[in-house]
Jmol script that loads the backbone (N, CA, C; Angstrom):
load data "model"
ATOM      1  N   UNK A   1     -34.860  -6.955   3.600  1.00  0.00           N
ATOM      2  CA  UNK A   1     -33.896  -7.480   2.686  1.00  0.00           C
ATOM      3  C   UNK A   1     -32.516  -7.348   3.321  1.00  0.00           C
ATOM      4  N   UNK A   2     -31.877  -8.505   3.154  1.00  0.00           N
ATOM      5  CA  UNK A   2     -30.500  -8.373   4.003  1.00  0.00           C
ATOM      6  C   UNK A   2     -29.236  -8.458   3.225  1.00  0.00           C
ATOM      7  N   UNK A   3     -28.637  -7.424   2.455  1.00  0.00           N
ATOM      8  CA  UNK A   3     -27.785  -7.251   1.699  1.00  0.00           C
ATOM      9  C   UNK A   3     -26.065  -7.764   2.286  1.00  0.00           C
ATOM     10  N   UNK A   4     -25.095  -7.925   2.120  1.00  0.00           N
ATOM     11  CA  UNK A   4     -24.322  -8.529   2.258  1.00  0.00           C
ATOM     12  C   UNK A   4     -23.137  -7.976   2.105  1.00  0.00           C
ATOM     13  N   UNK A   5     -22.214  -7.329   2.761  1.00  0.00           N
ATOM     14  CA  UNK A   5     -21.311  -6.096   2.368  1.00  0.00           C
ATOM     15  C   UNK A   5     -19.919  -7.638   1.775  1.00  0.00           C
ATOM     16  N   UNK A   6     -20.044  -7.393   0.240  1.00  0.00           N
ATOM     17  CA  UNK A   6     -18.897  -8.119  -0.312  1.00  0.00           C
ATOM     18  C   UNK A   6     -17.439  -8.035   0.235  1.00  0.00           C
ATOM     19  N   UNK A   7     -16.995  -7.069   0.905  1.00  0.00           N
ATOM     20  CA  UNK A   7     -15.682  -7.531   1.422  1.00  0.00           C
ATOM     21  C   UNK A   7     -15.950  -7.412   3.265  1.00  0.00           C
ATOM     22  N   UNK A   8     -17.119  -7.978   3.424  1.00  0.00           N
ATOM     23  CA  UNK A   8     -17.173  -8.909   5.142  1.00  0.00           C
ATOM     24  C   UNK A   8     -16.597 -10.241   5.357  1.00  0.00           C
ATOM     25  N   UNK A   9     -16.955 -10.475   6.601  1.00  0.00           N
ATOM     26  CA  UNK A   9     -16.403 -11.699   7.057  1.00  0.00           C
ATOM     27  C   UNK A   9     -17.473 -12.885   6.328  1.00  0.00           C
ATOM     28  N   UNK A  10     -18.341 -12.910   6.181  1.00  0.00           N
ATOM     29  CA  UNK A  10     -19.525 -13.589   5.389  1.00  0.00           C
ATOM     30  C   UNK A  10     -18.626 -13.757   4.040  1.00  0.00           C
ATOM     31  N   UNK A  11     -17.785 -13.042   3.160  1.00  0.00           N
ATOM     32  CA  UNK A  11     -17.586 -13.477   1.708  1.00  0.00           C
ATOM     33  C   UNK A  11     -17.330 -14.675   1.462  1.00  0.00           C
ATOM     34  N   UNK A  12     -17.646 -15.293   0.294  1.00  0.00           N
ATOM     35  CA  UNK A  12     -17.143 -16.214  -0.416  1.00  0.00           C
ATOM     36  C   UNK A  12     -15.643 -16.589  -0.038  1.00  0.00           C
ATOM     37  N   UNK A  13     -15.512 -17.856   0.261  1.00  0.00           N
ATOM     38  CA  UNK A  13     -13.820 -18.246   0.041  1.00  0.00           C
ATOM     39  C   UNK A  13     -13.439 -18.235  -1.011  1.00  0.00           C
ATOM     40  N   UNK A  14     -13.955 -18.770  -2.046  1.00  0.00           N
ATOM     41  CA  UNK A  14     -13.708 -18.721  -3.849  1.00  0.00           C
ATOM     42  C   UNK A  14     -13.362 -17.045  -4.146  1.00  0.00           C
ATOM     43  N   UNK A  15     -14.421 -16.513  -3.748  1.00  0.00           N
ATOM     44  CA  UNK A  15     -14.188 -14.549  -4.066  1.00  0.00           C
ATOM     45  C   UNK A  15     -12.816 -14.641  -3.746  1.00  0.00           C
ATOM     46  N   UNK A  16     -13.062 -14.501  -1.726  1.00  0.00           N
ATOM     47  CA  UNK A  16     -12.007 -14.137  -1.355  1.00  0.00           C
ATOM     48  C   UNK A  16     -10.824 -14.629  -2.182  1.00  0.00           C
ATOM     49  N   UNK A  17     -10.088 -15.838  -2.762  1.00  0.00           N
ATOM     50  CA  UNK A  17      -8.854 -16.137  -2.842  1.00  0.00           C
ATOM     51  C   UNK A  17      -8.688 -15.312  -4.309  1.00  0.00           C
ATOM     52  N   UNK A  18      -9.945 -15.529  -5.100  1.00  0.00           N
ATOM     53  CA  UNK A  18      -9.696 -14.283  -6.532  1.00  0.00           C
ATOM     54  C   UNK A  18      -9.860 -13.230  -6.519  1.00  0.00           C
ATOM     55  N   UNK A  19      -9.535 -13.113  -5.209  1.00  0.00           N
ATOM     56  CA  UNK A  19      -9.782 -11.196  -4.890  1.00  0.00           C
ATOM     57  C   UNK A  19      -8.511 -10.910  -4.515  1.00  0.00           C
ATOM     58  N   UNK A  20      -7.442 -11.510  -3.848  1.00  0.00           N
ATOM     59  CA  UNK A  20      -6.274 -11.614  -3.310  1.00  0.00           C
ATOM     60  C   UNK A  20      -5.084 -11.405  -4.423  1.00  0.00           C
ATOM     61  N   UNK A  21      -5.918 -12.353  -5.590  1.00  0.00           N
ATOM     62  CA  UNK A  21      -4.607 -12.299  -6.840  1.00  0.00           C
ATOM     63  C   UNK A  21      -4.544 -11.156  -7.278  1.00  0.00           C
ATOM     64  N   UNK A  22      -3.245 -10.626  -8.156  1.00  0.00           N
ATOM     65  CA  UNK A  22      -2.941 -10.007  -8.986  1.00  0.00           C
ATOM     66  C   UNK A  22      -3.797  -9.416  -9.835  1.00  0.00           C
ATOM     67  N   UNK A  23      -4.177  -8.362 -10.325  1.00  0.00           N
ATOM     68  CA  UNK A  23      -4.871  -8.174 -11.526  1.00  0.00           C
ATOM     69  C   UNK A  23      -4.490  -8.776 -12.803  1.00  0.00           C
ATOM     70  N   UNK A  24      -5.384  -9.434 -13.545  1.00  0.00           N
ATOM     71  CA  UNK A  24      -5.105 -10.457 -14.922  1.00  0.00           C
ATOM     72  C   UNK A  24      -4.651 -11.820 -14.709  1.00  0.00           C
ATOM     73  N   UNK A  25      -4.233 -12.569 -13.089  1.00  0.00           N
ATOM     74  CA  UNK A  25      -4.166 -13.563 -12.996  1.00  0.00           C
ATOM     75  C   UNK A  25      -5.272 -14.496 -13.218  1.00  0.00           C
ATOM     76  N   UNK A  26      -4.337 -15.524 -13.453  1.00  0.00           N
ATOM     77  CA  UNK A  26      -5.071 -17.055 -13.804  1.00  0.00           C
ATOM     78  C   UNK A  26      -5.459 -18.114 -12.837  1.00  0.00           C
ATOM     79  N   UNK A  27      -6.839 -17.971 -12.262  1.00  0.00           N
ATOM     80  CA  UNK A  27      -7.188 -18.423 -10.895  1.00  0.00           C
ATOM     81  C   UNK A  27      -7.563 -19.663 -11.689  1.00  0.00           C
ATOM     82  N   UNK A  28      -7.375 -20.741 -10.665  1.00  0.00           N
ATOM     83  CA  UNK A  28      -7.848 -22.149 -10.557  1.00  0.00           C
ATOM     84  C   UNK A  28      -8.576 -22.157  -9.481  1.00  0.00           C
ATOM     85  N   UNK A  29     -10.085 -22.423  -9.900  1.00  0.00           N
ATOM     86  CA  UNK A  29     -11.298 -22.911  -8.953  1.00  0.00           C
ATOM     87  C   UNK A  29     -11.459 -23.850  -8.239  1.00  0.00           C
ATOM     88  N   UNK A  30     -11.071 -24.938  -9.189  1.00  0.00           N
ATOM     89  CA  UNK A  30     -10.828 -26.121  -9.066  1.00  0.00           C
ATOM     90  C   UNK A  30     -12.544 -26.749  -9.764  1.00  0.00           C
ATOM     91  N   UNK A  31     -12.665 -28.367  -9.479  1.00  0.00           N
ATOM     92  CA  UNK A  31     -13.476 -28.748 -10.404  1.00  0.00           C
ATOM     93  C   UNK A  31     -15.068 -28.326 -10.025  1.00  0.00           C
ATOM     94  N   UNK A  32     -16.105 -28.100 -11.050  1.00  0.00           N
ATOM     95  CA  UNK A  32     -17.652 -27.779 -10.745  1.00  0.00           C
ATOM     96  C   UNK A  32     -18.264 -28.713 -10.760  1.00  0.00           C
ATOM     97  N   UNK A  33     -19.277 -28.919 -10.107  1.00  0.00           N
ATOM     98  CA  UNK A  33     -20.188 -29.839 -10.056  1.00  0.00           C
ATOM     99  C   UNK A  33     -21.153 -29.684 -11.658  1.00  0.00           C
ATOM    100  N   UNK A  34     -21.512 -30.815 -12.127  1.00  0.00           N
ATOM    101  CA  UNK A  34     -22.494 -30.557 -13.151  1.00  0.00           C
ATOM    102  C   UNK A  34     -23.770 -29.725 -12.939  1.00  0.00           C
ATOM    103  N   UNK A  35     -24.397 -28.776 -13.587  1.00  0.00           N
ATOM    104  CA  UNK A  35     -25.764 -28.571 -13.215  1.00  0.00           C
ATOM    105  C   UNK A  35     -26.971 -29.807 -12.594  1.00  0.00           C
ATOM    106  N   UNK A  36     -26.460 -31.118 -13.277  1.00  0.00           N
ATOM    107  CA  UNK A  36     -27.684 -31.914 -12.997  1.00  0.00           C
ATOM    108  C   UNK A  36     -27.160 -33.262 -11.818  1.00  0.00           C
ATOM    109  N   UNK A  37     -25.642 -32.836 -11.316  1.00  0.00           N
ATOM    110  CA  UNK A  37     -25.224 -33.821 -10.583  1.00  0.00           C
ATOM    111  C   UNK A  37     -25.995 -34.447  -9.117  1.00  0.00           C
ATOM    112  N   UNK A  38     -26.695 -33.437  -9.596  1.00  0.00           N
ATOM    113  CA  UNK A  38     -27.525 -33.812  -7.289  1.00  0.00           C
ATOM    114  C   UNK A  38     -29.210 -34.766  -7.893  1.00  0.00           C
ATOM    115  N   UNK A  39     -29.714 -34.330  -9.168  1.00  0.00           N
ATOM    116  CA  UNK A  39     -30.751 -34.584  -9.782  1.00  0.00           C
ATOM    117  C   UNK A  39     -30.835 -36.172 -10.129  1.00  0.00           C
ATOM    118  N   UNK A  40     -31.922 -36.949  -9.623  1.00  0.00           N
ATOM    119  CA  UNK A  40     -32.598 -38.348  -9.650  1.00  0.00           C
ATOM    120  C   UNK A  40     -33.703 -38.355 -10.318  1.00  0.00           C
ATOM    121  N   UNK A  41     -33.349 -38.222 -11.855  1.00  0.00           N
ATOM    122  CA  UNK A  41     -34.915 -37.945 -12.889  1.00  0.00           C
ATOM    123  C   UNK A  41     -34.573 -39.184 -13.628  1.00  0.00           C
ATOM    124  N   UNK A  42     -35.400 -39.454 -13.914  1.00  0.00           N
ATOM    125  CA  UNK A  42     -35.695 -41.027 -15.254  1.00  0.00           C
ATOM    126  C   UNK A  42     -34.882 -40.809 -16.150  1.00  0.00           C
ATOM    127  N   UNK A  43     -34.628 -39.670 -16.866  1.00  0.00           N
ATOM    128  CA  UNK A  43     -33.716 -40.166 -17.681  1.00  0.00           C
ATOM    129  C   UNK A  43     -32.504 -40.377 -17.305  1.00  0.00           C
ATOM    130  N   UNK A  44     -31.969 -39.886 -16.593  1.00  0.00           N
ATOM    131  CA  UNK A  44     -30.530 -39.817 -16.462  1.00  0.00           C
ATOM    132  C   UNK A  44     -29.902 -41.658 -16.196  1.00  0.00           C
ATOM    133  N   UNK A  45     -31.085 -42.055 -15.209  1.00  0.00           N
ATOM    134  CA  UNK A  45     -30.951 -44.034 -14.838  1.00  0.00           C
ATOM    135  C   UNK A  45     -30.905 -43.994 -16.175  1.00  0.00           C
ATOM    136  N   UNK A  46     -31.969 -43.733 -16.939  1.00  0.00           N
ATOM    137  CA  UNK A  46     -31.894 -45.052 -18.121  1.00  0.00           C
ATOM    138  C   UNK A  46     -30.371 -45.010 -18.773  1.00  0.00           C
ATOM    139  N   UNK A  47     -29.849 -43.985 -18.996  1.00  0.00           N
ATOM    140  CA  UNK A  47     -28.859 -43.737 -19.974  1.00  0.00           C
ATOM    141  C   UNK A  47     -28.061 -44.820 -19.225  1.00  0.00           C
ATOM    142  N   UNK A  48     -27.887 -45.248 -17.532  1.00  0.00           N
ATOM    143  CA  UNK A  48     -26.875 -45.886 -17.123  1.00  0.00           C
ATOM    144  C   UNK A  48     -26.856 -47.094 -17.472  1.00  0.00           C
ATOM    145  N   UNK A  49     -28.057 -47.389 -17.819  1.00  0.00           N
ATOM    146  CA  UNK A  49     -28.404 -49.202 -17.663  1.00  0.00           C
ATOM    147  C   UNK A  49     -27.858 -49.772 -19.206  1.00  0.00           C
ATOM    148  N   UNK A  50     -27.659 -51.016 -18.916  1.00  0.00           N
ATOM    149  CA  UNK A  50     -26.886 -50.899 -20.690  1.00  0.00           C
ATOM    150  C   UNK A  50     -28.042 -52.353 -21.038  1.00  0.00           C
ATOM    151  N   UNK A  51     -28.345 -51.849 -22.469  1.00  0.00           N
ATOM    152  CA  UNK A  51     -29.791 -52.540 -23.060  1.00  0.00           C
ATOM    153  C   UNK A  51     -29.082 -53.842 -23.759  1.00  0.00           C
ATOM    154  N   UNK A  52     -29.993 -54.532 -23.983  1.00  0.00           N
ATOM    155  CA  UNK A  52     -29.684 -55.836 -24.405  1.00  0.00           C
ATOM    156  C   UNK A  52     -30.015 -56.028 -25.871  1.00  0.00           C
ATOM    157  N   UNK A  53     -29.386 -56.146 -27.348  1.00  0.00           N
ATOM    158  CA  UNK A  53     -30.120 -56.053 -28.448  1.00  0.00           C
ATOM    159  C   UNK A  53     -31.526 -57.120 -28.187  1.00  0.00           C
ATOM    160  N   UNK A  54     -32.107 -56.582 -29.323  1.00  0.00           N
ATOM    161  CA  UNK A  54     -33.285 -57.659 -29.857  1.00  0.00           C
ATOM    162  C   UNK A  54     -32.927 -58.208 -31.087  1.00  0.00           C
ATOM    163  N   UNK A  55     -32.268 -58.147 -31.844  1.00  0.00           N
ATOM    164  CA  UNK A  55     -31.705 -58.323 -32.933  1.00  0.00           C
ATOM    165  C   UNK A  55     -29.892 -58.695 -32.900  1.00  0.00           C
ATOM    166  N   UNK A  56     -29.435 -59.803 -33.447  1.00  0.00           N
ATOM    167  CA  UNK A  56     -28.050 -60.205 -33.690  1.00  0.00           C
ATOM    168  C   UNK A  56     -27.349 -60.394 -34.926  1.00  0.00           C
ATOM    169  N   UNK A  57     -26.520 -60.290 -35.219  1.00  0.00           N
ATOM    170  CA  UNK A  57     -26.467 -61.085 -36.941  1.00  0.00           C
ATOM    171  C   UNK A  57     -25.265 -61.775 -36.683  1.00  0.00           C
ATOM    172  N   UNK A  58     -25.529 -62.206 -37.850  1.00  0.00           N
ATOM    173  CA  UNK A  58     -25.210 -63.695 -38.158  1.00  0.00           C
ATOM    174  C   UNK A  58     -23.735 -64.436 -37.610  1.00  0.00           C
ATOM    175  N   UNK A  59     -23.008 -63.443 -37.524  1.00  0.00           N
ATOM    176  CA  UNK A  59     -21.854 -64.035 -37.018  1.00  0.00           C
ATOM    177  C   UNK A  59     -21.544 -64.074 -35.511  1.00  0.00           C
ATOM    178  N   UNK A  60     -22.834 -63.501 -34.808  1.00  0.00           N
ATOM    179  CA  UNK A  60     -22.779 -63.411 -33.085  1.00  0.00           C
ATOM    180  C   UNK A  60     -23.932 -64.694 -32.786  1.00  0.00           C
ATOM    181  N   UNK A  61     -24.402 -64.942 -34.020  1.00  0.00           N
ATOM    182  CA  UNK A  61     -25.417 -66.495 -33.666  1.00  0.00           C
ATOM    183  C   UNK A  61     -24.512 -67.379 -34.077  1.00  0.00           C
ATOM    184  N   UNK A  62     -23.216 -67.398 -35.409  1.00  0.00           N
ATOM    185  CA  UNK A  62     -22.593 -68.289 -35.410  1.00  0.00           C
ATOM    186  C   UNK A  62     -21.470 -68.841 -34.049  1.00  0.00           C
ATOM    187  N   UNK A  63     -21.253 -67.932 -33.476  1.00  0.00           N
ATOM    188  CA  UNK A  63     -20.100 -67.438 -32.120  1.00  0.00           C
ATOM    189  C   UNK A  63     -21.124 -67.789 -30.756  1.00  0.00           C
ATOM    190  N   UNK A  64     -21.921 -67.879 -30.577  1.00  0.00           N
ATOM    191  CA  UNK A  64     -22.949 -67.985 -30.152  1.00  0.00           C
ATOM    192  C   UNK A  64     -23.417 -70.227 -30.210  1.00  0.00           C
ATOM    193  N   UNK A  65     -23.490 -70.222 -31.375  1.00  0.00           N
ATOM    194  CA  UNK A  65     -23.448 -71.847 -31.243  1.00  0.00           C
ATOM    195  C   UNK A  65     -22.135 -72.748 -31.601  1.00  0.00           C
ATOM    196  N   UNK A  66     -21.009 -72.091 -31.691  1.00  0.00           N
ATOM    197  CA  UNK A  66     -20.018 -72.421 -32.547  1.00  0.00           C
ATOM    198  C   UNK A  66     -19.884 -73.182 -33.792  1.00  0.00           C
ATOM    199  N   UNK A  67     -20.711 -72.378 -34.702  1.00  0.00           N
ATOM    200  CA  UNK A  67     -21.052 -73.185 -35.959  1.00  0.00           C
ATOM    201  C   UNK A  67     -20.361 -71.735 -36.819  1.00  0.00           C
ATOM    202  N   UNK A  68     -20.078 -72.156 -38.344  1.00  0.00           N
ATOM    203  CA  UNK A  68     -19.307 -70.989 -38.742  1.00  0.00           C
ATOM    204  C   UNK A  68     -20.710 -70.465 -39.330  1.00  0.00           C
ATOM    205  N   UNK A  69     -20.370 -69.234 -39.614  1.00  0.00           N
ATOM    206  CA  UNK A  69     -21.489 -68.215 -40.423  1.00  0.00           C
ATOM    207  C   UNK A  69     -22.433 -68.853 -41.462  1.00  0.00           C
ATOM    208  N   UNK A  70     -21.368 -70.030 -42.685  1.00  0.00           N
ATOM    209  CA  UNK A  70     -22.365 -70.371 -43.641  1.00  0.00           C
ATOM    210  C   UNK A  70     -23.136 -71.044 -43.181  1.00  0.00           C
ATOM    211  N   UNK A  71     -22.950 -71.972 -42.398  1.00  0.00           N
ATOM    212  CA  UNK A  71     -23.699 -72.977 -41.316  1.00  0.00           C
ATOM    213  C   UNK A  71     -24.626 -72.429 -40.883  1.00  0.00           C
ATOM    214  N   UNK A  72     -24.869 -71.421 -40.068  1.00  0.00           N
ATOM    215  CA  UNK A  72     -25.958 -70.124 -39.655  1.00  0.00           C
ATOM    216  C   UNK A  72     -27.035 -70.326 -41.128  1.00  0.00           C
ATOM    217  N   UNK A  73     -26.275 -69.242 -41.667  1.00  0.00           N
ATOM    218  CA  UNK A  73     -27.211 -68.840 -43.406  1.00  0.00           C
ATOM    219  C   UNK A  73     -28.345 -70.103 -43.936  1.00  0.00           C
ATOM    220  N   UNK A  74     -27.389 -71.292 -43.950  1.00  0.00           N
ATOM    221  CA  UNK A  74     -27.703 -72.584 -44.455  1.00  0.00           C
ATOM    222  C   UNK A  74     -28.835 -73.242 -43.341  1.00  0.00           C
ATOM    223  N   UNK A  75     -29.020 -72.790 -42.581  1.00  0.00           N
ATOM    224  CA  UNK A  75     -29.543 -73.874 -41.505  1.00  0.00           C
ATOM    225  C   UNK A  75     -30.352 -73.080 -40.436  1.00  0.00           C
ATOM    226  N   UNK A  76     -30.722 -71.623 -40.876  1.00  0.00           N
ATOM    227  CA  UNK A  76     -31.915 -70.873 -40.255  1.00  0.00           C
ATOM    228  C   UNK A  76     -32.621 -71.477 -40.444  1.00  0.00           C
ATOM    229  N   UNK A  77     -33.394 -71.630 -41.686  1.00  0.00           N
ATOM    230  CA  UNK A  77     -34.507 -71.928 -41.704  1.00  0.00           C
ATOM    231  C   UNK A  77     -35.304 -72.774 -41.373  1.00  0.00           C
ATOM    232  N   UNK A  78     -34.533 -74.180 -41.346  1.00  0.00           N
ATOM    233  CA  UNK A  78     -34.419 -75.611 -40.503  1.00  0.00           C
ATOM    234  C   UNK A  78     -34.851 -75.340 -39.611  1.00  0.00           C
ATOM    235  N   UNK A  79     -33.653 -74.553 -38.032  1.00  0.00           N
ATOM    236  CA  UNK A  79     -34.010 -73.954 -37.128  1.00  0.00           C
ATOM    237  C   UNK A  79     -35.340 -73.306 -36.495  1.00  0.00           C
ATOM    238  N   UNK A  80     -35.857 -72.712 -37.509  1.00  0.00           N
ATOM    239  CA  UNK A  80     -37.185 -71.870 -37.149  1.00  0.00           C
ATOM    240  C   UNK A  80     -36.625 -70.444 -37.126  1.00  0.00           C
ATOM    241  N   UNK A  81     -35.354 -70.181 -37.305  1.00  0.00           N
ATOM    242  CA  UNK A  81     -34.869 -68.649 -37.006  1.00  0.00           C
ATOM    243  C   UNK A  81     -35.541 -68.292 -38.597  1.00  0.00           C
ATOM    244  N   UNK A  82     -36.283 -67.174 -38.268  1.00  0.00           N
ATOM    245  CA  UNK A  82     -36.434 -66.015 -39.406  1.00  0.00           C
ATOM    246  C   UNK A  82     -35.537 -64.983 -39.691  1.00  0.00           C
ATOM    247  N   UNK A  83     -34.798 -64.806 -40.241  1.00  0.00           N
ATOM    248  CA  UNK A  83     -34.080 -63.791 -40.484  1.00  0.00           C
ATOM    249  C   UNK A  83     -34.378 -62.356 -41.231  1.00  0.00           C
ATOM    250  N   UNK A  84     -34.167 -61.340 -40.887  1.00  0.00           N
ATOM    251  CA  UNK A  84     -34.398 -60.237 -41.163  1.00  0.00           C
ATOM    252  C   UNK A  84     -33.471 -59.378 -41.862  1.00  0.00           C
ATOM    253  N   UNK A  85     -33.603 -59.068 -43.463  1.00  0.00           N
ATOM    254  CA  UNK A  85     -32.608 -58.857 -43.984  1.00  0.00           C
ATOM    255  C   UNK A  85     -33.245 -57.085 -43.958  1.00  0.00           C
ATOM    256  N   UNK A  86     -31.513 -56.585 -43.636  1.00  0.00           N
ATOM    257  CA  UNK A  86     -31.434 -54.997 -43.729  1.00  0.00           C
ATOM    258  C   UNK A  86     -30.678 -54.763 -45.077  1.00  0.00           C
ATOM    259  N   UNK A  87     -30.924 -53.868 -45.753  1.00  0.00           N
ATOM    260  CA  UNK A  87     -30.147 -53.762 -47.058  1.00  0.00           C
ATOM    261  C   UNK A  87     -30.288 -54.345 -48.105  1.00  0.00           C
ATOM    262  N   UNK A  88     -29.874 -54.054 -49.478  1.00  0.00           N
ATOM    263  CA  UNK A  88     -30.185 -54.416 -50.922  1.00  0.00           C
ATOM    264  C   UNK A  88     -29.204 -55.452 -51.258  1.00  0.00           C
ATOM    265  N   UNK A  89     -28.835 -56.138 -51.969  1.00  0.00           N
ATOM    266  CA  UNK A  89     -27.847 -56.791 -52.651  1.00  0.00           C
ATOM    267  C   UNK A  89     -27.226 -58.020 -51.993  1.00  0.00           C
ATOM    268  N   UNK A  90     -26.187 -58.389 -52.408  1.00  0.00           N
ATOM    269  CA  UNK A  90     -25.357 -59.462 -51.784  1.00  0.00           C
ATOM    270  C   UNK A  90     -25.253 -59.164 -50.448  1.00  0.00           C
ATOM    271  N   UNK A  91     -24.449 -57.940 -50.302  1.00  0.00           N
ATOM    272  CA  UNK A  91     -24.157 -57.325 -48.955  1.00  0.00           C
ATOM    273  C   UNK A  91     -25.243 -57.301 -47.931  1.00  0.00           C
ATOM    274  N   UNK A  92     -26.455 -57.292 -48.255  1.00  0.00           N
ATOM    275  CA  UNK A  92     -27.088 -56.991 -47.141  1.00  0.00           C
ATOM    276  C   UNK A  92     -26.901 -57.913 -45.847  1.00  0.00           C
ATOM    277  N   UNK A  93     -27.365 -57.221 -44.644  1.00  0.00           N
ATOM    278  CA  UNK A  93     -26.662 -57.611 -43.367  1.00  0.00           C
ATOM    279  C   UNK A  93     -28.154 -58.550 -42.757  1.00  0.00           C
ATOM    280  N   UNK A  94     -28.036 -59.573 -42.382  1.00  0.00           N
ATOM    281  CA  UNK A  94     -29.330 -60.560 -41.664  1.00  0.00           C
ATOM    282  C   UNK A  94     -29.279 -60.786 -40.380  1.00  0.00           C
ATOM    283  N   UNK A  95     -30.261 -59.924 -39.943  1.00  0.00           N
ATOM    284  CA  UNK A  95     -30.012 -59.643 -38.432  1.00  0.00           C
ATOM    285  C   UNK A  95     -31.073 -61.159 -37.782  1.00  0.00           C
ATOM    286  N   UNK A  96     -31.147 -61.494 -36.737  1.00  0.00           N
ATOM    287  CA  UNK A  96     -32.297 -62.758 -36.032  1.00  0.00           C
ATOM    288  C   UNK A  96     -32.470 -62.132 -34.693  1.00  0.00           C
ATOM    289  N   UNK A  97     -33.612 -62.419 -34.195  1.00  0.00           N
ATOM    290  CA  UNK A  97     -33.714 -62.322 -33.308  1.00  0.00           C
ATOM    291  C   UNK A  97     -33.375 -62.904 -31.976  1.00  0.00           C
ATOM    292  N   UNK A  98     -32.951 -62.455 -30.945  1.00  0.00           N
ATOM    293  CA  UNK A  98     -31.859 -63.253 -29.517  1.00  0.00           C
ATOM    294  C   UNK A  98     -32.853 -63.727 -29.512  1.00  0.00           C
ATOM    295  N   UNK A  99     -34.323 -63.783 -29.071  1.00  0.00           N
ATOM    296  CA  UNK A  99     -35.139 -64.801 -28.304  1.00  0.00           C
ATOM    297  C   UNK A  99     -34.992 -66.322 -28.852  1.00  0.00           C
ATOM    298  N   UNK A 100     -35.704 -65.814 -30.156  1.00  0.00           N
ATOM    299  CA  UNK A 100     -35.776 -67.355 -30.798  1.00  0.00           C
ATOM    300  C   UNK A 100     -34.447 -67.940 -30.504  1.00  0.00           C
ATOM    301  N   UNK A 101     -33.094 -67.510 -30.888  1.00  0.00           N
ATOM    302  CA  UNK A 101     -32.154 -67.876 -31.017  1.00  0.00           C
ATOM    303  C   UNK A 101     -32.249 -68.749 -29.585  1.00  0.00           C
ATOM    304  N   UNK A 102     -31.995 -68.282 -28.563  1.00  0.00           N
ATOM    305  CA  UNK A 102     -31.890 -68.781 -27.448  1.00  0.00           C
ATOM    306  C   UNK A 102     -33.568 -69.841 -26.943  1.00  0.00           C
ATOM    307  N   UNK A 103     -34.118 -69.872 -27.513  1.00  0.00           N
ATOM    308  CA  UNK A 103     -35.468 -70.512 -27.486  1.00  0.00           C
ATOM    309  C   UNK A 103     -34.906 -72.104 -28.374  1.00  0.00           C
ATOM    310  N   UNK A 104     -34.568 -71.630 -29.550  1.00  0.00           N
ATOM    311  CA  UNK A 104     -33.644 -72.581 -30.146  1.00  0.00           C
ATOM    312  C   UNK A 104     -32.985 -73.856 -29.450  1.00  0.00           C
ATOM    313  N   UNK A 105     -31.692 -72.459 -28.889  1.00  0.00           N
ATOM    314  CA  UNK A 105     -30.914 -73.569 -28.175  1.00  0.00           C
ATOM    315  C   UNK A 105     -31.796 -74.266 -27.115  1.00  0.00           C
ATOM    316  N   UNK A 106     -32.432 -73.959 -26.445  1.00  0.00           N
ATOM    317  CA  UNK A 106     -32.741 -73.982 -25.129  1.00  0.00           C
ATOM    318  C   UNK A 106     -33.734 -75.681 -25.405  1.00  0.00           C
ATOM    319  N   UNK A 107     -34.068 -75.937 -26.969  1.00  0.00           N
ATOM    320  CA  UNK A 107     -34.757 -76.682 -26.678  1.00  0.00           C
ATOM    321  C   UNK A 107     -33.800 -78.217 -27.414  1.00  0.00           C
ATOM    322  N   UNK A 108     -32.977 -77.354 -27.529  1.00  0.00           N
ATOM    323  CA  UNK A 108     -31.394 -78.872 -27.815  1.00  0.00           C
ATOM    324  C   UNK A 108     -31.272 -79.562 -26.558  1.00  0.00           C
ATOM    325  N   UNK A 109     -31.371 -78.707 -25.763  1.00  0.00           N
ATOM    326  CA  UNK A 109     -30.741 -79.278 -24.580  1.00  0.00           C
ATOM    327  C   UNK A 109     -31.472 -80.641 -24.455  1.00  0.00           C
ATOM    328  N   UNK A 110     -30.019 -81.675 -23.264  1.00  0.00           N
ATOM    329  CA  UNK A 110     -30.275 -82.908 -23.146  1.00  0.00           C
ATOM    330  C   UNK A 110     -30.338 -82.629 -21.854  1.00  0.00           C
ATOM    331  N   UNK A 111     -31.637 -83.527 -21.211  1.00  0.00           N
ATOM    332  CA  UNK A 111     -32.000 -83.774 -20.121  1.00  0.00           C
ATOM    333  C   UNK A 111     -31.395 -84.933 -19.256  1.00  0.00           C
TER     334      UNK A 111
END
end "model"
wireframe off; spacefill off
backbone 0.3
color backbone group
């Protein structure tokens, strides 16, 4: 076992310079690395990647075809968009799905 005499030439530079100060001084380290900064595990990618909804509402499909919102409401169903209502009452929020939406457009198009 090869023990390490703390005030050798081997010490820490970090020790050494907080060994130098004053008693009760206020040492600056400077910045630490995260525990997990060197680490390449699955989760950490996923968190980077930024996800795409599956779900939109109504005023990012109206912005989306430039038709206003009631236009949307009025003219899903025509469309083939199903809408998916979250919530009770007037208020509730009607989310659609991007595919269809874009399946939609995709089949306006002029050739």
């Amino acid at each position: 076992m090869n023990l390490r005499d703390p005030t050798g030439p081997e010490r820490d530079p970090i020790q050494q310079s907080i060994s130098n100060q004053p008693q009760g001084a206020i040492v600056s380290v400077g910045p630490q690395p995260h525990p997990d900064e060197g680490r390449t595990d699955i989760g950490r990618s996923r968190r980077r990647r930024s996800v795409e909804p599956v779900l939109i509402d109504t005023a990012e499909v109206a912005t989306m075809l430039s038709m206003s919102t009631s236009w949307v409401y009025r003219e899903a169903s025509k469309l083939g968009l199903k809408g998916y209502k979250l919530g009770r009452g007037r208020n509730a929020k009607v989310l659609y799905k991007r595919t269809e939406v874009f399946k939609w457009l995709e089949q306006q198009k002029i050739y």
